[in-house]
N, C-alpha and C positions, 0 to 999 in steps of 0.2 A: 682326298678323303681323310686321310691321317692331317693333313694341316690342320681341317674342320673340327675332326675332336679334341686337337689339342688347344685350339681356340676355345672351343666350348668347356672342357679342362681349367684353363685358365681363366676365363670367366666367373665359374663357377666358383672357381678359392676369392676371386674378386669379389663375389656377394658374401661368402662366409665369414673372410676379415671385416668387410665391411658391417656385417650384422654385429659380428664379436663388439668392434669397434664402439658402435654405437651401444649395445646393452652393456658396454662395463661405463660407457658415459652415461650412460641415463641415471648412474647411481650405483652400482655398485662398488661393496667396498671389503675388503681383505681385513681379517683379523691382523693387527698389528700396524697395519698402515695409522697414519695421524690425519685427524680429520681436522680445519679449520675450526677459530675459534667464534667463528659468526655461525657456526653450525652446530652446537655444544650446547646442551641445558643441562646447570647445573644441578645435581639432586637434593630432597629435602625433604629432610623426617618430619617435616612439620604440618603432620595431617593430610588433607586432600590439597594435593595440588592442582590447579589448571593451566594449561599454559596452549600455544598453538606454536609449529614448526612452520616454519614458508621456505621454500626452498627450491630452484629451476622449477616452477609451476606446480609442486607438491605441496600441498595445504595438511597438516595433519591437527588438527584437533584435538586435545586428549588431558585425561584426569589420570592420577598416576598417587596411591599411597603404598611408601618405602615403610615398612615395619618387620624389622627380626630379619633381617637380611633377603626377606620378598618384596617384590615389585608387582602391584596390582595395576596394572596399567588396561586401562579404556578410552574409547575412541572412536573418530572417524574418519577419513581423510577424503580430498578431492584432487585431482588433476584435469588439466582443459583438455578439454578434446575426447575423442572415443579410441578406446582400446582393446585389443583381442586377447589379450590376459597381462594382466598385472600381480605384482609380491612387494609386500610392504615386509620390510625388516627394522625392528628396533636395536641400536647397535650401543652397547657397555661400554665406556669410557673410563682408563685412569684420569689421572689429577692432568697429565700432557696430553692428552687428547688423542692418544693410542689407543687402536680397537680392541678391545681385550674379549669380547666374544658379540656373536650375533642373533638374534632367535625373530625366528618368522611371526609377523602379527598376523597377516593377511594376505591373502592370495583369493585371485578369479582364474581358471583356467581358461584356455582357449576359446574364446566365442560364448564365456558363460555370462557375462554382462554385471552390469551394479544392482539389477534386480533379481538375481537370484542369493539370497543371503546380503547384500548391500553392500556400504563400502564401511561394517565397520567391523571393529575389534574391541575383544574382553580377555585379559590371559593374564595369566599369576606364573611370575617367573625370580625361581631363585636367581640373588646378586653377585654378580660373581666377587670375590674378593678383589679389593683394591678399586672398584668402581665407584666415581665421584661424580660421573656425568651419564646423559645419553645424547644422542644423537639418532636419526633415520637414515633410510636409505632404501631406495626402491627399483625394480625393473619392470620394463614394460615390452611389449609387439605391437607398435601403430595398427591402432585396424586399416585394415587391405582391400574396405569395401567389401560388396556382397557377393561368394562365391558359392 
């Protein structure tokens, strides 16, 4: 009996890392850490911008006008496949590609799908000082099928 729980025990921290494992891979990312320079869009006071992000299967879509030190940024995004909840984060870059802060665009909760409010985003966010760039960055729950 005591073997069986401790099997079960250790199993269990088995799924745990493994889950940790996979949601800090699926994208996320730490204030401070440097993010690649194929992942970086540079900023620009030059009225409406358009541009689109691609990134391990993250499509992000989006218009973004930088005036007085805000960020009007809108949008949409897609990824392949079906998910149990998803969070889009847009992340502030210095001139080196250090994360200097992060702010939530979007989020679905658990089982709430792309048709309840869709997949997109509108948000006005002060710049932080010293930001030059942005980048993305997102997590996801593979859906689990129907329970």
């Amino acid at each position: 009996m005591k073997s069986s729980i401790q099997f079960s025990t250790i199993r269990s921290w088995l799924y745990i890392t493994f889950f940790m494992v996979l949601f800090c891979l699926s994208g996320c990312s730490k204030v401070g850490s440097v993010i690649p320079v194929d992942q970086r869009m540079e900023l620009s006071e030059a009225g409406q911008v358009n541009e689109i992000y691609n990134y391990r299967g993250l499509t992000v879509m989006y218009t973004y006008i930088l005036q007085d030190g805000n960020l009007q940024l809108s949008g949409r995004t897609s990824i392949p496949g079906r998910v149990d909840s998803f969070d889009l984060r847009v992340l502030f870059l210095d001139s080196s590609g250090k994360v200097l802060q992060q702010k939530l665009l979007y989020s679905i909760g658990y089982r709430q799908g792309w048709w309840k409010g869709g997949p997109f985003f509108a948000k006005t966010f002060q710049v932080p000082p010293g930001t030059t760039g942005l980048s993305f960055t997102y997590s996801f729950t593979p859906h689990r099928g129907r329970r």
